[in-house]
C-alpha positions in Angstrom: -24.8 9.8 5.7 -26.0 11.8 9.3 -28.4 14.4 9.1 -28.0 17.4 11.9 -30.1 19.9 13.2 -28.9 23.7 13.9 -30.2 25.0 17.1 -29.0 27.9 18.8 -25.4 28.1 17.4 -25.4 23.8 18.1 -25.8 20.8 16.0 -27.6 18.1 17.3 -30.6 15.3 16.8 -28.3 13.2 14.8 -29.8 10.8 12.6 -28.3 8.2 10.1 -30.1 8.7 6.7 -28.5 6.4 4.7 -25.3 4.0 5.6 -23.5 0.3 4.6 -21.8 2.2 1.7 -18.0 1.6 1.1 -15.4 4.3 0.8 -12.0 4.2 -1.0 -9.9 3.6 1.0 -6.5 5.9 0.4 -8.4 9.1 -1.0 -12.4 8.7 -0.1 -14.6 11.6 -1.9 -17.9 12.4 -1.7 -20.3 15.2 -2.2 -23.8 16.4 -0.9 -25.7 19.4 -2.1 -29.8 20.1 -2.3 -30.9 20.9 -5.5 -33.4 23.2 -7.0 -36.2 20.5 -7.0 -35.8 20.6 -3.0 -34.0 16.9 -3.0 -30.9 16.0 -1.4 -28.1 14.8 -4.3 -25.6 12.5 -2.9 -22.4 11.4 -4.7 -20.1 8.6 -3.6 -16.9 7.5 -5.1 -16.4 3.8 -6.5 -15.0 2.3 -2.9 -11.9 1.8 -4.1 -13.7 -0.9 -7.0 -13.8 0.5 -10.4 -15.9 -2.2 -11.4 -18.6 -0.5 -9.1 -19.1 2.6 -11.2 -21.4 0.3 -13.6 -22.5 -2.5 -11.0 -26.5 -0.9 -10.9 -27.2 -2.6 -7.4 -24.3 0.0 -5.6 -24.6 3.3 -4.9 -20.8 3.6 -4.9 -19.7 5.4 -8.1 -23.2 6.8 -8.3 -25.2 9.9 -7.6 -28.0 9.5 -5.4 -31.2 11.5 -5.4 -33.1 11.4 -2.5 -35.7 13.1 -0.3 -34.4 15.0 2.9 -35.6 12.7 5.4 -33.3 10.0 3.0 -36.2 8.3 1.2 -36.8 7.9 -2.5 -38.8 10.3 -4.4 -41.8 8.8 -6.0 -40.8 10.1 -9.6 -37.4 8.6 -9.1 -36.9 6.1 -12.3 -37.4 2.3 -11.5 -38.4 3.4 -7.5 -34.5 3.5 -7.0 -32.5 6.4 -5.6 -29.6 6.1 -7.9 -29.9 9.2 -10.7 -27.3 8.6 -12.7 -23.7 6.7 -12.5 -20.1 7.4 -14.1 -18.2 9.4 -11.6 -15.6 7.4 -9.5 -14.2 10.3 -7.4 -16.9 13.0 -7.0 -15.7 16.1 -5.3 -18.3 18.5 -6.0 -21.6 19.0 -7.7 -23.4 21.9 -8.5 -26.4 23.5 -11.1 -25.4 25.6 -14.0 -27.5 28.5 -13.2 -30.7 29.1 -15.6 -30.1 25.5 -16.8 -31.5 22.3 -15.1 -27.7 20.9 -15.8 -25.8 19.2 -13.2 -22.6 19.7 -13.3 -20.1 16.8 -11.6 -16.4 17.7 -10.8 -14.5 14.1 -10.4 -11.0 13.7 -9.0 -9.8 10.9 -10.6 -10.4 11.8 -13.9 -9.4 15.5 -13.3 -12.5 16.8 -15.3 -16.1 18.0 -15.3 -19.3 16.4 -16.6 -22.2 17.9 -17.0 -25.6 15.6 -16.0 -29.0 16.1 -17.9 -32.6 15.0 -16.2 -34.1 12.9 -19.1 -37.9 11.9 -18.5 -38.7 8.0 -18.6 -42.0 6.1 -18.1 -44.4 8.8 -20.1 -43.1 11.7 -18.6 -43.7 10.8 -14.7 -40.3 9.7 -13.5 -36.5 10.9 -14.3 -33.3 9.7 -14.3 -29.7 11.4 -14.7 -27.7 10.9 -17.8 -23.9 11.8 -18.3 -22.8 13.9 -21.0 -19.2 13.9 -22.6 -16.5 15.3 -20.0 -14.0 18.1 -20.5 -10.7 18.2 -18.9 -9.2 20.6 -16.4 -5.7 22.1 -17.1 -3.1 19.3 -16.5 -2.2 18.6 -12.6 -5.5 20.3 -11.5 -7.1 17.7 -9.3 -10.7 18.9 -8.1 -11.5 19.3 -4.6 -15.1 21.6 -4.8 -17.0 23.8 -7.2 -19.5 26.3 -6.7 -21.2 28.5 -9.7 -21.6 32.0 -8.7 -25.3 33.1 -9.0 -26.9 36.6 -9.2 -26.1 39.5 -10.4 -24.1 41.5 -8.0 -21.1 40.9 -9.6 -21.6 40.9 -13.4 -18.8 40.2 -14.4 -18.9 36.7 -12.4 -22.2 36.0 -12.9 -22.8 32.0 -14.2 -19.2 31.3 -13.5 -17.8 27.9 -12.7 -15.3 28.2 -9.5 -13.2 25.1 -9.1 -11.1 24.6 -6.1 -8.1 22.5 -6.4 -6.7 20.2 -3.8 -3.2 20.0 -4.9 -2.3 23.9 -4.4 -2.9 24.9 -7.5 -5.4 27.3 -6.6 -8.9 28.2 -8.1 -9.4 27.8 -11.8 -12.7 30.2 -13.2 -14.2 28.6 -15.9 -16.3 30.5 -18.2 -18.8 29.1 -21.0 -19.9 29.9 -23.8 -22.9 32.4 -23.7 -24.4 30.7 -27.0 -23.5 27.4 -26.1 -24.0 26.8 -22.8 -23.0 23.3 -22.2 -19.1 24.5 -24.0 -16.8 25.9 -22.2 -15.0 29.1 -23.4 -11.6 29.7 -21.2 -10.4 28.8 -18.2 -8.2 31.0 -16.3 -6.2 29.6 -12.9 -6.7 32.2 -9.6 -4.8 32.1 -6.4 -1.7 30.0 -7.7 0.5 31.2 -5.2 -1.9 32.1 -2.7 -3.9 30.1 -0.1 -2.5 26.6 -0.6 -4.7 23.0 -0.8 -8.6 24.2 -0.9 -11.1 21.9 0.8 -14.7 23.5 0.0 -16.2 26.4 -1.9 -19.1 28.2 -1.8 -20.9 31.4 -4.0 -22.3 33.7 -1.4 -25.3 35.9 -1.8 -22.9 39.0 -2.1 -21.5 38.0 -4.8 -18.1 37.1 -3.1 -16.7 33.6 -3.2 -15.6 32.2 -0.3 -13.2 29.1 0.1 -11.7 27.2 2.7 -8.2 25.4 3.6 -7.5 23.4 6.5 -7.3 25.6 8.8 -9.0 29.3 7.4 -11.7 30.5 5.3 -11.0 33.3 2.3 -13.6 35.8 0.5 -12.4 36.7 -3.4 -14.1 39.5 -4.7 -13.4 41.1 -8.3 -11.1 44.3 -8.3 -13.3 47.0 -9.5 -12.8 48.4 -13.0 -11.1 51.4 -14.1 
């Protein structure tokens, strides 16, 4: 893991943050995203090792919470970075907006996970745990998710977006507004539309944007009659 700087349109002062971690080999996945306690959260796949999901001295099959500059925060459980483990193909993360929930979207397993901070050592450090998943619609295999934030689209707002890598499109997912941790419906986007999605991000508009290979897309919602 490399961290940039943006300077005048131009990335450079590259500098190795963490490294010596294994990828799988025919399909690697990982994911990177800050999260609202200002730390980076990094998720690696299992390196091709299943048996390194639950191995607790690997990061590989793990998500990793970490300061910015790549060191451990102090109230990190047992002074590791690790935060919690169980995914073996992460291929996006993001926060369930007005929740501290961290939600994991896994390609292997073709579902989602949602991850709760639980408080150890008299209340001073933290660790992740896994809930129960839920499965995506049969042959959707996760490639990003973003949930949309804000409330310039109302009709959006606290959606899960999950791009799919295998041209199935986007699927919304939607959750239950008295149950937050259940999901309530899913409905598939842009079947026959962009093709294999790589990344997705909520912008402050409102809009989602997307990206293939080769272009990036904005989705809005059709206004209402």
């Amino acid at each position: 893991m490399i961290r940039v700087r943006e300077v005048g349109g131009t990335f450079g002062d590259r500098a190795s943050l963490l490294g010596g971690i294994s990828a799988a080999a025919a399909e690697p996945v990982a994911s990177l995203r800050f999260g609202p306690d200002a730390r980076l959260y990094a998720a690696f796949d299992d390196g091709g090792e299943s048996r390194q999901v639950g191995d607790a001295a690997s990061p590989n099959g793990k998500i990793l919470r970490l300061n910015a500059d790549g060191t451990t925060p102090d109230d990190q459980a047992g002074s590791s970075p690790i935060y919690a483990a169980g995914s073996s193909s992460p291929a996006g993360l993001d926060w369930q907006p007005g929740t501290d929930v961290l939600w994991v979207a896994d390609a292997a397993q073709a579902g989602i996970t949602p991850v709760t901070t639980e408080s150890t050592g008299g209340g001073k450090r933290i660790r992740g745990v896994a809930r129960a998943s839920w499965q995506l619609p049969a042959a959707w295999v996760p490639t990003a998710m973003a949930f949309t934030r804000g409330a310039s689209v109302p009709a959006l707002a606290d959606n899960l977006f999950v791009a799919s890598g295998t041209g199935q499109g986007l699927l919304r997912v939607r959750f239950d507004p008295l149950d937050r941790s259940r999901l309530a419906a899913t409905e598939p986007l842009l079947q026959a539309g962009a093709g294999p999605l790589v990344a997705i991000a909520a912008g402050p508009d409102g809009a989602i944007y997307f990206a293939t290979a080769d272009s990036v897309w904005r989705l809005v919602l059709a206004p209402t009659r």
